[in-house]
C-alpha positions in Angstrom: 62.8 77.3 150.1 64.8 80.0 151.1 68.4 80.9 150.1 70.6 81.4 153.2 74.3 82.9 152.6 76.6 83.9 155.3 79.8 85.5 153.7 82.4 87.9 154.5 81.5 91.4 155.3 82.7 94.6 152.5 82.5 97.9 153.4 79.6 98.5 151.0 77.2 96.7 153.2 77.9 99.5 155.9 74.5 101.1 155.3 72.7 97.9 155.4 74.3 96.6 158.7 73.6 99.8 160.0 70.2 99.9 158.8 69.7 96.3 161.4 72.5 97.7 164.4 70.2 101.4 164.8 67.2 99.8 166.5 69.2 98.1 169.1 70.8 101.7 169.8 67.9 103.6 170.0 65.8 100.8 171.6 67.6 98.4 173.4 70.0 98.1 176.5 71.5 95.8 174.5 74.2 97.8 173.0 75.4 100.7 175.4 76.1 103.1 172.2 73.4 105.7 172.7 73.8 107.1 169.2 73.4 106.0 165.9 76.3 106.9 164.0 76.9 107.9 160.0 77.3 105.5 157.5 80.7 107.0 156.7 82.0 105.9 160.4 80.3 103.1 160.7 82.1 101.9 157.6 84.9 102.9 159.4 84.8 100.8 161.8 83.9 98.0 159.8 86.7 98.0 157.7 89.3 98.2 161.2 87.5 95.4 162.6 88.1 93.5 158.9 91.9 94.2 158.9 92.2 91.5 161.8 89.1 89.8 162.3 85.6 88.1 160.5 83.0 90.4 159.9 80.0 88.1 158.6 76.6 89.0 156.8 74.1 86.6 156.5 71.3 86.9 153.3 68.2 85.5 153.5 66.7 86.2 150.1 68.7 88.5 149.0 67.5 90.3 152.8 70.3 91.4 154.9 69.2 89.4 158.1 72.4 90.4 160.5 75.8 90.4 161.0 78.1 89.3 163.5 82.0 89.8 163.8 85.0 89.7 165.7 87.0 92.1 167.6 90.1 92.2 170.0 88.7 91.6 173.6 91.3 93.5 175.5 93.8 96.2 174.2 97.1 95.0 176.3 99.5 92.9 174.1 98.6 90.0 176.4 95.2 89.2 175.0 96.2 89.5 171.3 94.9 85.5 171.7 91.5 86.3 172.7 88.2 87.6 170.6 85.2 89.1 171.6 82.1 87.9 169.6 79.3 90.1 168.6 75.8 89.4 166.7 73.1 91.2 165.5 69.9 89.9 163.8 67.3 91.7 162.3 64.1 91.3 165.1 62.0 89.2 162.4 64.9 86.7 161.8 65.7 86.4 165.3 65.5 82.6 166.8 65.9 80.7 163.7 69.5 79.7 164.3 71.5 82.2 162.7 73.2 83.4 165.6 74.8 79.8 166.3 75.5 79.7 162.3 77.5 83.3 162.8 79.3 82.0 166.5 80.0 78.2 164.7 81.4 80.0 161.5 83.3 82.8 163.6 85.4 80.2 166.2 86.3 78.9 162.8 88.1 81.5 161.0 89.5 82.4 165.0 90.9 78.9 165.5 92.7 79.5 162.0 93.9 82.6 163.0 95.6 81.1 166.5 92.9 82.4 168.9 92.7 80.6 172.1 89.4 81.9 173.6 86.4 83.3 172.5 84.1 85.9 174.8 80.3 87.3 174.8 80.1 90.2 176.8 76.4 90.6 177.2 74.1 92.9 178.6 71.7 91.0 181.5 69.3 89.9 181.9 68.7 88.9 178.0 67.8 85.5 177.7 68.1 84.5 174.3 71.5 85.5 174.1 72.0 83.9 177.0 70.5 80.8 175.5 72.7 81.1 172.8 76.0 81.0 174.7 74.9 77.7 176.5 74.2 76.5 173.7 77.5 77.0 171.9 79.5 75.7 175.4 80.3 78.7 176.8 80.7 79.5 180.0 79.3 82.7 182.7 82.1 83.7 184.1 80.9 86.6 186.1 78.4 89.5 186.4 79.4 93.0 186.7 76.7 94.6 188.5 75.2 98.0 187.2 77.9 98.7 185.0 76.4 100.9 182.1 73.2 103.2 182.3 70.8 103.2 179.4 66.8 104.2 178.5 66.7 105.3 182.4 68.2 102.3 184.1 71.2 100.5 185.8 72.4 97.3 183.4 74.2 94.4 184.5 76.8 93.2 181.9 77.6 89.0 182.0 80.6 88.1 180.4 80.5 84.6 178.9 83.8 82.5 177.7 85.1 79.2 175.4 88.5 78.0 174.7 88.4 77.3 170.8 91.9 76.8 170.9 95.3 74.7 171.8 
């Protein structure tokens, strides 16, 4: 049987998170980031994203299987009420439900914290995270057309949204 915990980010896992986020860099349209960065920043930005928002792990084993966390989803004062939802999984623990356990746990802590609506903004096509926004009740709410350039071709982004809140 194997021992699943989802908890809280620290910024000692920053290597570790890393160690899953780098593939999807280097081989993947999924993130637009074309380099990997340090540890040291990395960290970095994990510990901004933690002074306002969840930043989950999930241990499978004692395995660092992904992460997933929150971030502001527009800069303007405006859409302080709004989140942006992010998830990565290690590719062998991919479709086994994690990713709905980090999304269910995530509009949680956000409803707590007076968010309103929740966003995936996702790179198309990509059809289990596609999947995985249905599944949770989201909603497609438009597709920018070739809007980043990556591995020698034009991506479409889809922007996906919930209301999680009053």
């Amino acid at each position: 049987m194997e021992t699943i915990t989802l908890r809280q980010a620290r910024p000692e896992d920053a290597e570790a998170v890393l160690e899953i986020y780098a593939p999807y860099i280097k081989n993947t349209n999924i993130t637009f980031e074309y380099e990997v960065p340090s540890i040291p920043e990395f960290r970095k930005r994990m510990e901004g994203i933690m002074e306002e928002y969840p930043y989950l792990v999930c241990e499978i084993d004692g395995v660092m299987a992904g992460y997933a966390y929150a971030h502001r989803y527009k800069e303007r004062a405006a859409y302080q009420w709004d989140a942006e939802l992010s998830v990565y999984l290690r590719e062998d623990y991919a479709r086994r439900g994690i990713g709905r356990a980090f999304y269910t746990a995530l509009m949680e802590i956000l409803k707590e914290q007076n968010v309103r609506n929740v966003y995936g903004i996702v790179t198309s096509p990509n059809p289990p995270s596609e999947a995985l926004h249905a599944a949770m009740g989201f909603r497609l709410f438009g597709v920018s057309q070739k809007t980043g350039y990556k591995l020698g071709k034009w991506i479409d982004v889809s922007g996906f949204e919930r209301p999680i809140g009053d």
